[in-house]
MOPAC internal coordinates of N, CA, C and O (Angstrom, degrees):
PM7 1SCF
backbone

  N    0.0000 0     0.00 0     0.00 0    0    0    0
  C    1.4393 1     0.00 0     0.00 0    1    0    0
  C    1.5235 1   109.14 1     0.00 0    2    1    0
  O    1.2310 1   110.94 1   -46.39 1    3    2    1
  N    1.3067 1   134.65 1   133.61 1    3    2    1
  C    1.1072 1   154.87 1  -134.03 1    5    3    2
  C    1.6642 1    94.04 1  -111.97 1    6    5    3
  O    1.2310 1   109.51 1   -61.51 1    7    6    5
  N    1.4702 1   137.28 1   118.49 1    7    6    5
  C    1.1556 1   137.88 1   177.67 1    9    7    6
  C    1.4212 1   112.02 1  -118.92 1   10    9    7
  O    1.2310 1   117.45 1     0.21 1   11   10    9
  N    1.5638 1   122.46 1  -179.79 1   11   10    9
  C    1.3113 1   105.60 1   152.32 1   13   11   10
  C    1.5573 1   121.38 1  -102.66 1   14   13   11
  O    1.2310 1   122.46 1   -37.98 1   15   14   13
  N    1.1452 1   112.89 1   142.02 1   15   14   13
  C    2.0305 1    99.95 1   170.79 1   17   15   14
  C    1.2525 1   126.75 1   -87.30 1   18   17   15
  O    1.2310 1   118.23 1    37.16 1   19   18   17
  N    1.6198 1   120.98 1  -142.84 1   19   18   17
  C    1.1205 1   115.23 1   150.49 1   21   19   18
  C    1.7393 1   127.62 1   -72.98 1   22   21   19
  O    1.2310 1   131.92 1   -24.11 1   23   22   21
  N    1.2838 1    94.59 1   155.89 1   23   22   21
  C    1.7370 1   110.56 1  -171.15 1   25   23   22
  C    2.0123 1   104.57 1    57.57 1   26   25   23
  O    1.2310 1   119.26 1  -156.79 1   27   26   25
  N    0.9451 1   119.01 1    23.21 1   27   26   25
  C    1.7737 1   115.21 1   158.51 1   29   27   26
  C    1.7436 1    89.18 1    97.59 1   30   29   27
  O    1.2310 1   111.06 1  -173.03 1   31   30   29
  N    1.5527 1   134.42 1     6.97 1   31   30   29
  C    1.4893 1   127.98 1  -175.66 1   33   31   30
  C    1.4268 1   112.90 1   -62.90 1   34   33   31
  O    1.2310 1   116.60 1   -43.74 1   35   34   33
  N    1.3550 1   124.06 1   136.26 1   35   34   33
  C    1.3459 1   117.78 1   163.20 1   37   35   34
  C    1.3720 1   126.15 1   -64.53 1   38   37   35
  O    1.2310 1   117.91 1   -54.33 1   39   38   37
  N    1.2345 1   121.59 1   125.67 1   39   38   37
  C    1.3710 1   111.91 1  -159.95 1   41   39   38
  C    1.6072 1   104.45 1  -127.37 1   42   41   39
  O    1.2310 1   106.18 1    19.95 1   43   42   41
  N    1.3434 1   143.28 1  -160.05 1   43   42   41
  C    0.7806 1   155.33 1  -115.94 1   45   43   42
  C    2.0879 1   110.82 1   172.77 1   46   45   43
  O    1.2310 1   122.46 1   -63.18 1   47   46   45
  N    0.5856 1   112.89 1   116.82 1   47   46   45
  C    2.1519 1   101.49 1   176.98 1   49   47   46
  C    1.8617 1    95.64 1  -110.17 1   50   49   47
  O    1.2310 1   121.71 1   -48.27 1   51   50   49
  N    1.2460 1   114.33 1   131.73 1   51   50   49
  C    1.5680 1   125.54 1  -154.96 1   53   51   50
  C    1.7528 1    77.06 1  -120.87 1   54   53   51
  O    1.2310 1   101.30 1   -14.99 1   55   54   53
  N    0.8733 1   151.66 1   165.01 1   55   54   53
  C    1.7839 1   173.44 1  -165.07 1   57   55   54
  C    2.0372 1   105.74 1  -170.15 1   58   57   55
  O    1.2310 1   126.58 1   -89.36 1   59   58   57
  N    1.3288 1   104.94 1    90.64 1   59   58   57
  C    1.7199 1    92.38 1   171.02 1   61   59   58
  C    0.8490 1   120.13 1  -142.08 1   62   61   59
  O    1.2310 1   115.13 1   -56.93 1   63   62   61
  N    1.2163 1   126.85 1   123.07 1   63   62   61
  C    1.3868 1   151.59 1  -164.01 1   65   63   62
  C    1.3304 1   114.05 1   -79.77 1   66   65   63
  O    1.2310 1   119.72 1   -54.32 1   67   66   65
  N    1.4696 1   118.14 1   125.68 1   67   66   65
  C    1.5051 1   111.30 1  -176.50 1   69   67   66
  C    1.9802 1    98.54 1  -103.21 1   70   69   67
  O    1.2310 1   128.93 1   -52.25 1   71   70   69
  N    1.2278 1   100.41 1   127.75 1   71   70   69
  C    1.6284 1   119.11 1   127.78 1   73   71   70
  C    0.7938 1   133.43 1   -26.24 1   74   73   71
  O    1.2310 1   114.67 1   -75.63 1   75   74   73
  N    1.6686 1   127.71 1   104.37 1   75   74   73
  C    1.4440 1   106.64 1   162.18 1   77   75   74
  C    1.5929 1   128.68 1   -76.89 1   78   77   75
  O    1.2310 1   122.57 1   -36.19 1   79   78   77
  N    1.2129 1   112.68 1   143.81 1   79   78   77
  C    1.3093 1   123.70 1  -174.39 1   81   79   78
  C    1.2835 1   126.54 1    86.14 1   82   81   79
  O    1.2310 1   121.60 1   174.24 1   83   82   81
  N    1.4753 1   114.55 1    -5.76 1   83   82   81
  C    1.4869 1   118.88 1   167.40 1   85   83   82
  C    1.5013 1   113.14 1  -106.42 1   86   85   83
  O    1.2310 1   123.72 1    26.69 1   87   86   85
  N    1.2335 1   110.47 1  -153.31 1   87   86   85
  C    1.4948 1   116.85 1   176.09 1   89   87   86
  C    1.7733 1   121.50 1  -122.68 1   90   89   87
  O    1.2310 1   121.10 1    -6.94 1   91   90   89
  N    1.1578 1   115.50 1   173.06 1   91   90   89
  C    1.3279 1    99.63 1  -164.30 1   93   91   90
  C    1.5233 1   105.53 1   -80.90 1   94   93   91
  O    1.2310 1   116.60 1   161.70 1   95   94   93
  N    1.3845 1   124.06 1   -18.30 1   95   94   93
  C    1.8983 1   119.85 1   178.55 1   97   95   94
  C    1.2484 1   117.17 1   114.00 1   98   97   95
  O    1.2310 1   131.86 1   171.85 1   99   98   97
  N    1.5375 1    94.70 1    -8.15 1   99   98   97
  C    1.7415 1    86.74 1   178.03 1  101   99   98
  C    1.4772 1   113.20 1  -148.25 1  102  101   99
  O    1.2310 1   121.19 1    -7.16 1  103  102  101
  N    1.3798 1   115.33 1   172.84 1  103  102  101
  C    1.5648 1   127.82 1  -175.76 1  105  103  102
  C    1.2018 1   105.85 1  -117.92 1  106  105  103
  O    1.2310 1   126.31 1   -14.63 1  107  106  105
  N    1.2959 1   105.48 1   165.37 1  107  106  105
  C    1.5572 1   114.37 1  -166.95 1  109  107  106
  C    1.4796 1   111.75 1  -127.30 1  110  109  107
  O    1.2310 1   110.28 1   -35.41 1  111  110  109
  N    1.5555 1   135.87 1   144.59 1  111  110  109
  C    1.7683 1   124.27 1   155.46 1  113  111  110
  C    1.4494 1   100.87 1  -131.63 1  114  113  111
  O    1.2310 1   132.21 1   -15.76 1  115  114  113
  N    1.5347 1    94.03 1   164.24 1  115  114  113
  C    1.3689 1   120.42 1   174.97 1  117  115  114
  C    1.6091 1   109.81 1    88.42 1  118  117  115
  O    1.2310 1   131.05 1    15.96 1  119  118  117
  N    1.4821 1    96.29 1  -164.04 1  119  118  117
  C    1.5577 1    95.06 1  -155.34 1  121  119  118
  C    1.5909 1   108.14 1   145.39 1  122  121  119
  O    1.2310 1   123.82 1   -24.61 1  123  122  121
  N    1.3280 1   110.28 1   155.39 1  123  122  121
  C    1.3838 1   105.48 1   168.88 1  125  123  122
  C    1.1225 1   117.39 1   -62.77 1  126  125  123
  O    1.2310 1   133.27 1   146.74 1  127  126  125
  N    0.9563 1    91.97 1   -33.26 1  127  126  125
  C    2.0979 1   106.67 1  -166.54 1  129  127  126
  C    1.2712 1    98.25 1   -62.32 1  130  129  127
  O    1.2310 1   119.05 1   152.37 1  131  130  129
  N    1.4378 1   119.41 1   -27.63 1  131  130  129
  C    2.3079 1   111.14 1  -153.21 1  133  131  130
  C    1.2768 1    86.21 1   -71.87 1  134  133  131
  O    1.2310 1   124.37 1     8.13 1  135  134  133
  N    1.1727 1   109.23 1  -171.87 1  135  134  133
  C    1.1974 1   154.16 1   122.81 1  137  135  134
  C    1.8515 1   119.78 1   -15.30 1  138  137  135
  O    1.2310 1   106.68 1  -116.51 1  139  138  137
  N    0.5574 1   142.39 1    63.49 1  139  138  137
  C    1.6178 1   122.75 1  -162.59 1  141  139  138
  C    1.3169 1   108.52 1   -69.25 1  142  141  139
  O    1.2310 1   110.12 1   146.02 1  143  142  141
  N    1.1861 1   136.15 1   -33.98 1  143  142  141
  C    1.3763 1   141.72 1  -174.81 1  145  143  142
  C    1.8786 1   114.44 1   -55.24 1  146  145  143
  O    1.2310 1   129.95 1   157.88 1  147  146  145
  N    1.3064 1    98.42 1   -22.12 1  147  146  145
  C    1.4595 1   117.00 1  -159.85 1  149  147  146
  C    1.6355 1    93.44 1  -108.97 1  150  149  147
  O    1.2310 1   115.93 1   174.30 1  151  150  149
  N    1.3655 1   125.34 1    -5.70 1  151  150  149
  C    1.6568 1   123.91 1   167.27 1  153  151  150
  C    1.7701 1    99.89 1   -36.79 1  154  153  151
  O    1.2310 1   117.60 1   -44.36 1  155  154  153
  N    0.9003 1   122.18 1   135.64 1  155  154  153
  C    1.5206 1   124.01 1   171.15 1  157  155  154
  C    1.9362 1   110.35 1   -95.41 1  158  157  155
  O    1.2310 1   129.96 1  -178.72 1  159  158  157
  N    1.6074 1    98.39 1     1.28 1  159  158  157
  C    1.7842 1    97.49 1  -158.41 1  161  159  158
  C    1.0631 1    94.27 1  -113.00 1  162  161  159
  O    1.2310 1   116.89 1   130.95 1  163  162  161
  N    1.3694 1   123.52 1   -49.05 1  163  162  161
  C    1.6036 1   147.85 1   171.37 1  165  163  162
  C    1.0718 1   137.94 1  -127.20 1  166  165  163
  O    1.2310 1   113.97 1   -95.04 1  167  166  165
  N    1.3513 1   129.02 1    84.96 1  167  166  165
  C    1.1847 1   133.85 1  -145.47 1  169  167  166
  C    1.3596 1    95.08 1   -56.81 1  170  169  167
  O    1.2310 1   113.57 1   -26.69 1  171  170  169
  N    1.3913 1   129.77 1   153.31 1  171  170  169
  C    1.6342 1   134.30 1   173.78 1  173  171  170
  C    1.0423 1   108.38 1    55.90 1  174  173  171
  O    1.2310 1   108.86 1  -151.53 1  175  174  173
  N    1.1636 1   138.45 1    28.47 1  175  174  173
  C    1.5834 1   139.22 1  -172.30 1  177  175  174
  C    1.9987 1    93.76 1  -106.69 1  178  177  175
  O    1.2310 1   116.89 1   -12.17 1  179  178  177
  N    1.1064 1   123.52 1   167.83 1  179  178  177
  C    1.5581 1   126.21 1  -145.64 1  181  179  178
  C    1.9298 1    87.73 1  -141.48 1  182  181  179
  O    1.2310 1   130.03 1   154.21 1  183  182  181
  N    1.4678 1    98.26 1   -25.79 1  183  182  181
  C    1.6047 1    92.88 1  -167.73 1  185  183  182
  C    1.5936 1   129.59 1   -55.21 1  186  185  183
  O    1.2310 1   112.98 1    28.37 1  187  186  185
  N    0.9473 1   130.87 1  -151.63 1  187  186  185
  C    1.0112 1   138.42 1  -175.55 1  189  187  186
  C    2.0821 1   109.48 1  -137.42 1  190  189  187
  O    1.2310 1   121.05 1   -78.87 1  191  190  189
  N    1.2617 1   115.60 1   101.13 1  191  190  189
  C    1.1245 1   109.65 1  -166.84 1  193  191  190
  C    1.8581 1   105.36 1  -129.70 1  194  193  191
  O    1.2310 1   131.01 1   -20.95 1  195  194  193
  N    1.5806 1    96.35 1   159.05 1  195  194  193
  C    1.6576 1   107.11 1   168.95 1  197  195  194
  C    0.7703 1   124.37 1   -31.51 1  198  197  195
  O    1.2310 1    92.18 1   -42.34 1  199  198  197
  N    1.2021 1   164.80 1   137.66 1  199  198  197
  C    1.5506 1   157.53 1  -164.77 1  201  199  198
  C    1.8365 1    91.26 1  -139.03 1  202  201  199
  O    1.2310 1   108.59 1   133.98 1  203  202  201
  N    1.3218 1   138.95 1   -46.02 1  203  202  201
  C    1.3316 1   133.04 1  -131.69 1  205  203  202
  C    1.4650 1   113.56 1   173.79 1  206  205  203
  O    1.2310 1   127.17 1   -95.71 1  207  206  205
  N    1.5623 1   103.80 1    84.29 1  207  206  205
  C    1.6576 1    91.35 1   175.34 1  209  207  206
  C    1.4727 1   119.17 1  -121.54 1  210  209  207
  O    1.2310 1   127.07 1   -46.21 1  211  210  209
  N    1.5077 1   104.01 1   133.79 1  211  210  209
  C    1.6265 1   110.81 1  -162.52 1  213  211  210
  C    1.4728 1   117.91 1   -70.73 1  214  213  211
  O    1.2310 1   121.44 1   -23.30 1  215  214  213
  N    0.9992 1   114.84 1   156.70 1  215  214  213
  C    2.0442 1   105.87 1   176.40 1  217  215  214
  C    1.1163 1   108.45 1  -104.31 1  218  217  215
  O    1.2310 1   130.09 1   -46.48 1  219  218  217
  N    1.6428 1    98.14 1   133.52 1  219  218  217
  C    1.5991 1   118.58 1  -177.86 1  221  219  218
  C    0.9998 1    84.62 1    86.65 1  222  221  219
  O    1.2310 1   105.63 1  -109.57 1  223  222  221
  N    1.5228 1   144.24 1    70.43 1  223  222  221
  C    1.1115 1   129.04 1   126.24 1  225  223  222
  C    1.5428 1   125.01 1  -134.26 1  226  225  223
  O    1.2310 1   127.52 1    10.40 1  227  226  225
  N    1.4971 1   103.14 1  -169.60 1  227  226  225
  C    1.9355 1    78.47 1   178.65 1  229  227  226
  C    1.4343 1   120.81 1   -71.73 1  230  229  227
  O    1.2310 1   119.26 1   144.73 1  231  230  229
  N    1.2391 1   119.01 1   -35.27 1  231  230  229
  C    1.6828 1   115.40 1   166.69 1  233  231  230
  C    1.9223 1   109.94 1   -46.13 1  234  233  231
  O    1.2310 1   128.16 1   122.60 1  235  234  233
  N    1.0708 1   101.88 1   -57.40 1  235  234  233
  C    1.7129 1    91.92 1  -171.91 1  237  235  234
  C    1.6333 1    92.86 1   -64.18 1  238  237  235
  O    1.2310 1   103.76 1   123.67 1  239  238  237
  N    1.3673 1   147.51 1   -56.33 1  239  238  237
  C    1.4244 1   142.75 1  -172.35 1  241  239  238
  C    1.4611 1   104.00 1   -45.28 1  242  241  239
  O    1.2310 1   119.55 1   140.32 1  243  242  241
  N    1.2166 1   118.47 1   -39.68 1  243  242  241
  C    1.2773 1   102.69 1   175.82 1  245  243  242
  C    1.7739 1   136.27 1   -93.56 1  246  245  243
  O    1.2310 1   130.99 1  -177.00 1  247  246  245
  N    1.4146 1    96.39 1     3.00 1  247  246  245
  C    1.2570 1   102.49 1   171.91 1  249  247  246
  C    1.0338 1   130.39 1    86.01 1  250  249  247
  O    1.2310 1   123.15 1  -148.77 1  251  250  249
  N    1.6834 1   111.57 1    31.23 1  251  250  249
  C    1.2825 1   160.73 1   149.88 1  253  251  250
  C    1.2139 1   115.45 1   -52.65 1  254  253  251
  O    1.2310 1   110.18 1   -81.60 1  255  254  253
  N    1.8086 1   136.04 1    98.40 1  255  254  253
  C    1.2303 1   134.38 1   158.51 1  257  255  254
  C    1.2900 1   130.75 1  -140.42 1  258  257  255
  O    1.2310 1   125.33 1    -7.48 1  259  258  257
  N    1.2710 1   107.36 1   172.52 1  259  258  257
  C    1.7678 1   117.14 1  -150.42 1  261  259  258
  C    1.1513 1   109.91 1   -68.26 1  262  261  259
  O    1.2310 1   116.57 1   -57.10 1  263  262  261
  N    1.5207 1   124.13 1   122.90 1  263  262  261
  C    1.1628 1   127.23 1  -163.25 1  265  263  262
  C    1.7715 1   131.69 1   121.51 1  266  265  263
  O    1.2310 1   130.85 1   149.68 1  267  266  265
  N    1.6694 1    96.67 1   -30.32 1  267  266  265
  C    1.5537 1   125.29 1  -157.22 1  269  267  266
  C    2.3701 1    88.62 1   -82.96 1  270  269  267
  O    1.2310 1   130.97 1   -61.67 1  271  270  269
  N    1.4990 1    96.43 1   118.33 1  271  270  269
  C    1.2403 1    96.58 1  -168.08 1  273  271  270
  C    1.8760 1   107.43 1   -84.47 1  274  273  271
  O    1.2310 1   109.72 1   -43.44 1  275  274  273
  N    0.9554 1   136.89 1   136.56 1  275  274  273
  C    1.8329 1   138.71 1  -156.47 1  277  275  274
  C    1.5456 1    84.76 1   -92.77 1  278  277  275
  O    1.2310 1   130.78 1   -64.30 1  279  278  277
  N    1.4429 1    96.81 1   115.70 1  279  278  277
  C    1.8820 1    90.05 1   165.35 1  281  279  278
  C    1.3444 1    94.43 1  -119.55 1  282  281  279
  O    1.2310 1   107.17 1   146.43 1  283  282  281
  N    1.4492 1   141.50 1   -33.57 1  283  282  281
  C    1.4566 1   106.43 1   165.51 1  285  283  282
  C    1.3531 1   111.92 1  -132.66 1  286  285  283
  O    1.2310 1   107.16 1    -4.03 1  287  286  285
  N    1.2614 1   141.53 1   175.97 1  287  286  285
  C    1.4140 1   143.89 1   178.38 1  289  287  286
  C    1.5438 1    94.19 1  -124.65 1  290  289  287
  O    1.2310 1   123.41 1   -44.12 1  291  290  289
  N    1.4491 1   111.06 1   135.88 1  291  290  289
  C    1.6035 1   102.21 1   168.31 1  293  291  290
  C    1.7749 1   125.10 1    23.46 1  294  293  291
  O    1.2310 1   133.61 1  -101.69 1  295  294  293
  N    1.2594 1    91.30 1    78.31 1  295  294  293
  C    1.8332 1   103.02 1  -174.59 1  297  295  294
  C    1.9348 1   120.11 1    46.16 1  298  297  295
  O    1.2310 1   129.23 1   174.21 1  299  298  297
  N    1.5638 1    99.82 1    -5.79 1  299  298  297
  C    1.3881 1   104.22 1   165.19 1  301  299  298
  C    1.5274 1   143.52 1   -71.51 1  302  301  299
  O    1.2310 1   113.58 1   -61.80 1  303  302  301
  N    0.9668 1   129.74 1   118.20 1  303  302  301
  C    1.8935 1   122.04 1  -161.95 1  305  303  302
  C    1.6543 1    84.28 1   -70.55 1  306  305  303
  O    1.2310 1   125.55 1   -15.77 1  307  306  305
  N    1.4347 1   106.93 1   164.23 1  307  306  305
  C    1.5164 1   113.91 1  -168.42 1  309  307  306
  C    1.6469 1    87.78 1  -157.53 1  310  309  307
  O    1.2310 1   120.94 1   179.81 1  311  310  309
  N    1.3448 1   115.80 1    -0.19 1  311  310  309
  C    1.4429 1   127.85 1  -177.20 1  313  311  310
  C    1.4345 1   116.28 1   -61.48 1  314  313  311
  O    1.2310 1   110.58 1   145.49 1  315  314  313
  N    1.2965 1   135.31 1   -34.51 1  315  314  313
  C    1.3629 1   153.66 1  -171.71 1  317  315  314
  C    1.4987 1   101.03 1  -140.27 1  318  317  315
  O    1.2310 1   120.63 1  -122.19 1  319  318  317
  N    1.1004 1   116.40 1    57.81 1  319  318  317
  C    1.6222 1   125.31 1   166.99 1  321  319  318
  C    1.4793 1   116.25 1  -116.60 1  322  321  319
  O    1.2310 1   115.91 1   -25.33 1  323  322  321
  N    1.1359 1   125.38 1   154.67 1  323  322  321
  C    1.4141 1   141.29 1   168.14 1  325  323  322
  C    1.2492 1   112.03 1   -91.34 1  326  325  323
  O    1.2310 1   125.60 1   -30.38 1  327  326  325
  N    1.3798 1   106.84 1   149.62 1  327  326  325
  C    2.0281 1   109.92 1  -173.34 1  329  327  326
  C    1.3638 1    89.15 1   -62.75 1  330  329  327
  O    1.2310 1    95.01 1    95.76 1  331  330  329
  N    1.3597 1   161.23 1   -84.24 1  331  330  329
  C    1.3941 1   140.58 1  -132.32 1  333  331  330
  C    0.9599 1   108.28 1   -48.62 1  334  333  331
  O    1.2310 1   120.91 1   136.42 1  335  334  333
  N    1.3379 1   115.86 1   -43.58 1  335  334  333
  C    1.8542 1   112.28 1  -165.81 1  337  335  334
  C    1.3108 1   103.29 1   -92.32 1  338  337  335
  O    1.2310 1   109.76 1   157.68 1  339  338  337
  N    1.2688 1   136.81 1   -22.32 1  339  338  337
  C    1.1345 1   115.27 1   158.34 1  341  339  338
  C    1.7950 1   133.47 1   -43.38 1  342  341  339
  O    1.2310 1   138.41 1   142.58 1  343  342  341
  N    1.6519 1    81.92 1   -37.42 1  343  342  341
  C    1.7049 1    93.24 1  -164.12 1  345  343  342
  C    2.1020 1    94.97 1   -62.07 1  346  345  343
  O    1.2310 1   133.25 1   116.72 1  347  346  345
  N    1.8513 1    91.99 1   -63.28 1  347  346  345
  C    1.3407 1    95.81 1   160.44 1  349  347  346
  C    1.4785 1   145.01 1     3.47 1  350  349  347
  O    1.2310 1   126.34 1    94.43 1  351  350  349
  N    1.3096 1   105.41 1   -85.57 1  351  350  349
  C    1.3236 1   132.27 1   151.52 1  353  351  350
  C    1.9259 1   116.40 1   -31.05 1  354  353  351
  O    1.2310 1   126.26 1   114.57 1  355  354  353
  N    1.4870 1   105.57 1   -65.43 1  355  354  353
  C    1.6884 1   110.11 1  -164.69 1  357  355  354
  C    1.9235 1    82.86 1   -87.51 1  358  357  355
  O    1.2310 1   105.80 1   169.53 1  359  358  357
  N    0.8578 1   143.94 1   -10.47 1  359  358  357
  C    1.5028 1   129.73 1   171.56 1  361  359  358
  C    1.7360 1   117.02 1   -81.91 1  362  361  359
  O    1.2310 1   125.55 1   148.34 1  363  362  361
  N    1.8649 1   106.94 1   -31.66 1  363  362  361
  C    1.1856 1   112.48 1  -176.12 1  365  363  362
  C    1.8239 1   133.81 1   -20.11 1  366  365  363
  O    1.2310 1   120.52 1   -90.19 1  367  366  365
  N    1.6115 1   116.60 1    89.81 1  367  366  365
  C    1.6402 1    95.27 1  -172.33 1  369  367  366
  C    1.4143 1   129.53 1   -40.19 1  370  369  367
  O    1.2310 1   120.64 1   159.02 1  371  370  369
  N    1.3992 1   116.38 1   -20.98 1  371  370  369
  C    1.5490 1   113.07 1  -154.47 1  373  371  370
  C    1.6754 1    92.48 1   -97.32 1  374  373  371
  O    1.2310 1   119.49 1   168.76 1  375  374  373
  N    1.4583 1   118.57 1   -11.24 1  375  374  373
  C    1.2048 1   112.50 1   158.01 1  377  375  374
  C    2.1543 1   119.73 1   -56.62 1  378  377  375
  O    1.2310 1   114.76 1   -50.40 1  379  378  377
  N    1.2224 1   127.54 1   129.60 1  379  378  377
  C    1.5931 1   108.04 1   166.75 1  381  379  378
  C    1.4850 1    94.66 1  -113.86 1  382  381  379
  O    1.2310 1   115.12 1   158.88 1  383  382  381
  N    1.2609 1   126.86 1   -21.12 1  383  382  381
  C    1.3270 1   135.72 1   177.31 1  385  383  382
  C    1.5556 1   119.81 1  -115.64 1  386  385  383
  O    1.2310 1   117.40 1   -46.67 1  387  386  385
  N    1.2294 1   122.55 1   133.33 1  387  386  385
  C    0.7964 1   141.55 1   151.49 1  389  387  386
  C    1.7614 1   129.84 1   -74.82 1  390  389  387
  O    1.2310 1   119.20 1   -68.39 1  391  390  389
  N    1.3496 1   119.13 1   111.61 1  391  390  389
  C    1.2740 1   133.97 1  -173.18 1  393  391  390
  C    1.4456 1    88.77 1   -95.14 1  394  393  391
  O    1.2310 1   109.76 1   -58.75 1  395  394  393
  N    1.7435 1   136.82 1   121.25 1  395  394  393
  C    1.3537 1   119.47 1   154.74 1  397  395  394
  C    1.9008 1    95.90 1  -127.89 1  398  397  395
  O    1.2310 1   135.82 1   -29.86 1  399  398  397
  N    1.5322 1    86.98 1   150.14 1  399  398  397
  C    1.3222 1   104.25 1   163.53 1  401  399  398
  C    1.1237 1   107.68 1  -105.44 1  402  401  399
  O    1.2310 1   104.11 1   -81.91 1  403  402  401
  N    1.9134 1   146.91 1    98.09 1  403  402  401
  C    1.2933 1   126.03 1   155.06 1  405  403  402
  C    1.3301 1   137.38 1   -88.42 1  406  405  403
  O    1.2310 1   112.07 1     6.00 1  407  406  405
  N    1.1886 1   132.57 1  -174.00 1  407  406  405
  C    1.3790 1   119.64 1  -171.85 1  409  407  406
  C    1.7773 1    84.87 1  -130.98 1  410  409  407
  O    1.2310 1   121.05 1   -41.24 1  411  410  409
  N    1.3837 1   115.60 1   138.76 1  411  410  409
  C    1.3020 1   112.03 1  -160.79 1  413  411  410
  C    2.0530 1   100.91 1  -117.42 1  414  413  411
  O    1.2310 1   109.76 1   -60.76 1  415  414  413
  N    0.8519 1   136.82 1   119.24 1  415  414  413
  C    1.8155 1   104.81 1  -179.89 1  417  415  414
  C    1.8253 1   109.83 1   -72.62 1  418  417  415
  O    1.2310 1   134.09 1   -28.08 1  419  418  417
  N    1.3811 1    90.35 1   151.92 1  419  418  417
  C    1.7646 1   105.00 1  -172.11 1  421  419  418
  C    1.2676 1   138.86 1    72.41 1  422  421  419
  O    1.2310 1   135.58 1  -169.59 1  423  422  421
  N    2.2872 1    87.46 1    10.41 1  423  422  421
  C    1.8370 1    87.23 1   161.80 1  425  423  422
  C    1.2131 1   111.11 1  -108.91 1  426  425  423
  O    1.2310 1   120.10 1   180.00 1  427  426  425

């Protein structure tokens, strides 16, 4: 279902449930920190996007795919973040759920 985010973006609401003892299914790129030139989704883009999502897992169950850029995690902006804390953040134990807002292209 198609929401709005921050600054009026079309976004996306992601719900994912972590497993215990596995991992959440997916990888992540970018960051303030990267490279931006080397974004593979958006060239010069700063965000934080899908990199890699595994099947059968909770990222693909939840409807998680490659490409889909993370603008917030659990009421958190992830908009001006660096990959560590991103990782940080989507690894957090005391998280069991995942709240995502993504921004998807072509919705």
């Amino acid at each position: 279902m198609a929401t709005q985010g921050m600054g009026g973006i079309p976004c996306i609401d992601i719900i994912l449930k972590k497993i215990p003892g596995t991992g959440l299914g997916f990888s992540i790129a970018g960051g303030i920190d990267q490279d931006k030139s080397k974004n593979p989704f958006i060239p010069g883009d700063e965000g934080i996007f899908v990199s890699v999502v595994r099947p059968g897992t909770p990222a693909e169950l939840s409807g998680l795919v490659v490409g889909d850029k993370i603008l917030e995690v659990n009421g958190l902006d992830l908009t001006m973040s660096t990959h560590s804390h991103a990782i940080k953040l989507l690894t957090k134990e005391k998280f069991t759920v995942l709240k995502m807002k993504v921004h998807r292209r072509g919705i």
